[in-house]
N, C-alpha and C positions, 0 to 999 in steps of 0.2 A: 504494500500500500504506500502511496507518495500522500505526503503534504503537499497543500494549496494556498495562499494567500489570497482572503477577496477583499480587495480594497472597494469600499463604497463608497462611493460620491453623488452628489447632490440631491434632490426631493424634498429639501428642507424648505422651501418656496412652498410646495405642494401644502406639503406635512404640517407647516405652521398655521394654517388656514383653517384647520380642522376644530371641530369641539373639544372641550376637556376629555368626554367621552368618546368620543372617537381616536383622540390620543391613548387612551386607555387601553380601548378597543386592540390599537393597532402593535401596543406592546403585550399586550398578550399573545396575539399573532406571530411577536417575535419568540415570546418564551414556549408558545405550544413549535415553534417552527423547530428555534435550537434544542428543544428536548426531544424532541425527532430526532435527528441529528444527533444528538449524546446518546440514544439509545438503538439507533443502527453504527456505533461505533464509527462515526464522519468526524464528531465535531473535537477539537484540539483546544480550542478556546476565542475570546472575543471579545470585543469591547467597542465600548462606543469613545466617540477623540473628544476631548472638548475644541471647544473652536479659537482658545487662543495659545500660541507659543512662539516659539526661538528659533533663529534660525542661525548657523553658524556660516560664513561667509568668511572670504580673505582666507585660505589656508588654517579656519581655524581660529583668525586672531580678532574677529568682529562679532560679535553678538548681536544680531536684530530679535527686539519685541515687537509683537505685531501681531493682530488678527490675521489669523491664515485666511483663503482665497475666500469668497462668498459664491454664491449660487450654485453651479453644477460643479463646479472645481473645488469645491466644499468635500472634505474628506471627511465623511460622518464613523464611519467606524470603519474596524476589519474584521476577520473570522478566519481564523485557518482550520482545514477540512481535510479529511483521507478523503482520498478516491485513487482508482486502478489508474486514470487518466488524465491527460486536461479535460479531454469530453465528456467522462463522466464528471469529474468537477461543474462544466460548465452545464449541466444540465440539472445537478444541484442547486447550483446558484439560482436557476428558473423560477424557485421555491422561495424565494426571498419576499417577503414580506412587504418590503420599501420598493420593490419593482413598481407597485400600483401609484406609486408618487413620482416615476420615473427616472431615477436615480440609475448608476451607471457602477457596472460590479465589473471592473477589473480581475482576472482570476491570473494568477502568478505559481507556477510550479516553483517550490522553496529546493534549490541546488541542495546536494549533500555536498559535504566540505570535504 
């Protein structure tokens, strides 16, 4: 089995729009999604980013603080996933919850060292 990296991005436009309740709604959807996922032995782990940080620049010798990107370049969370494949990866990720807000799941095979 290989590790997968999905980086998600943007929906937050969508997703901000919605009621309390439909906020509520839609993280349940993520926690019935990811205990699927823990319980066919997929999920690795995940989290969601916040949306401000640092950025290192110059070789290392500059610190930038700064809100990261806004709208679809918005890196809302990641999740890394077993799958046999990238395709079966990417047909995992189909299942994503935040699809419906249109958000964009980069899927990444994690190289062994």
């Amino acid at each position: 089995m290989k590790e997968f990296l999905y980086i998600i991005r943007g929906g937050q436009e969508l997703y901000m729009n919605n009621s309390p309740q439909e906020m509520q709604d839609h993280m349940e959807d993520w926690q019935q999604w990811m205990n699927t996922l823990a319980k066919n032995g997929k999920l690795v782990g995940g989290q969601p980013l916040m949306n401000e940080g640092k950025t290192l620049i110059d070789f290392g010798k500059k610190t930038i603080d700064r809100p990261l990107a806004e709208g679809k370049e918005l890196v809302g969370g990641y999740l890394l996933v077993k799958a046999t494949s990238l395709s079966e990866a990417a047909e995992i990720a189909k299942d994503c919850p935040s699809t419906i807000y249109d958000c964009s799941i980069e899927i990444r095979e994690i190289s062994p060292m």
